[in-house]
C-alpha positions as CSV (number, residue, x, y, z in Angstrom):
1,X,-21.2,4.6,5.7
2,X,-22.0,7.8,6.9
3,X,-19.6,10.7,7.7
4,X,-20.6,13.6,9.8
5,X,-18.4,16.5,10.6
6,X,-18.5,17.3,14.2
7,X,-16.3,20.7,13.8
8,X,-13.6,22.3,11.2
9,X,-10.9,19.5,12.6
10,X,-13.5,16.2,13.5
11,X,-16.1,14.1,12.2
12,X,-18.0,11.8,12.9
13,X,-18.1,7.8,10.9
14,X,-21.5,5.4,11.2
15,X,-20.6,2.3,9.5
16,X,-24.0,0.4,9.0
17,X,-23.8,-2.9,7.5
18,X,-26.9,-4.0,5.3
19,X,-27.6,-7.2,3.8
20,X,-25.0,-9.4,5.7
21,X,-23.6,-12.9,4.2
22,X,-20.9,-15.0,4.5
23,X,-19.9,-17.5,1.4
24,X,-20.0,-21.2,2.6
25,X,-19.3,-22.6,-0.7
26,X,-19.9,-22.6,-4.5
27,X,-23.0,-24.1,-6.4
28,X,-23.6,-25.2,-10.0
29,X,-26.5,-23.4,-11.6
30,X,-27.9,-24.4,-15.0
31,X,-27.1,-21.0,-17.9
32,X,-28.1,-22.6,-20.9
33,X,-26.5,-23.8,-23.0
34,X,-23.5,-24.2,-19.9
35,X,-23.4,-24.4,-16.1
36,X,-21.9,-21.7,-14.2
37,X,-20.4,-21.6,-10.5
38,X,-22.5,-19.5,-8.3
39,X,-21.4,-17.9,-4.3
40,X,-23.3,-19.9,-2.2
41,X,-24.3,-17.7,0.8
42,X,-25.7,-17.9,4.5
43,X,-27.7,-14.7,5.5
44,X,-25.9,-13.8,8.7
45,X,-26.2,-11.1,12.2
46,X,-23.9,-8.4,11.2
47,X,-20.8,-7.9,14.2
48,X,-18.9,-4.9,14.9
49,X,-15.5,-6.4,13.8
50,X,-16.2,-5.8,10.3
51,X,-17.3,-2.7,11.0
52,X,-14.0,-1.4,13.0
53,X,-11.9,-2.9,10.0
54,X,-13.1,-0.2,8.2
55,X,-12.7,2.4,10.7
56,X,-8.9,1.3,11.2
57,X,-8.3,1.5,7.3
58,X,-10.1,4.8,7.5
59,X,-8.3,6.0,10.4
60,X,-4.8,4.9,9.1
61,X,-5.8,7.0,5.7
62,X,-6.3,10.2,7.9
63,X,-3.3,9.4,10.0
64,X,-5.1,8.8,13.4
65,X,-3.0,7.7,16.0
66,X,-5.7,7.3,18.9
67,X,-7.4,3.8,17.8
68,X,-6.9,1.0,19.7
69,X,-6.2,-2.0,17.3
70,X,-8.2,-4.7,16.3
71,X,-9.1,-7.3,19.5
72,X,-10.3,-10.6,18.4
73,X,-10.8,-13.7,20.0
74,X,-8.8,-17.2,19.7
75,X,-9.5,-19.7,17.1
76,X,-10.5,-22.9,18.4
């Protein structure tokens, strides 16, 4: 995240996702002298809906009224 101050009353947030996965399950890995359960993960194209999540919570720290909420689309 980056934070940018436009003037004494704006600024300015980049959220920039890096490194993006989704957990699809668990997964047993040997750790002698047990097994241990392990995230398993699927690299994935970061979307913008994470990314205005944290804007929103951001913006309802600050108190800003002027965000449109959160539009997703239907679950099939």
């Amino acid at each position: 995240m980056h934070i940018k101050s436009i003037d004494g009353l704006h600024s300015q947030i980049t959220v920039t996702t890096i490194d993006s996965k989704i957990v699809i399950g668990k997964e047993m890995i040997p750790k002698p002298p047990h097994f241990v359960r392990k995230d398993k993960t699927l690299a994935v194209e970061p979307s913008t809906i994470e990314e205005y999540e944290i804007l929103l919570e951001i913006g309802k720290l600050v108190g800003e009224k002027g965000m449109p909420p959160l539009s997703l689309p239907e679950k099939k």
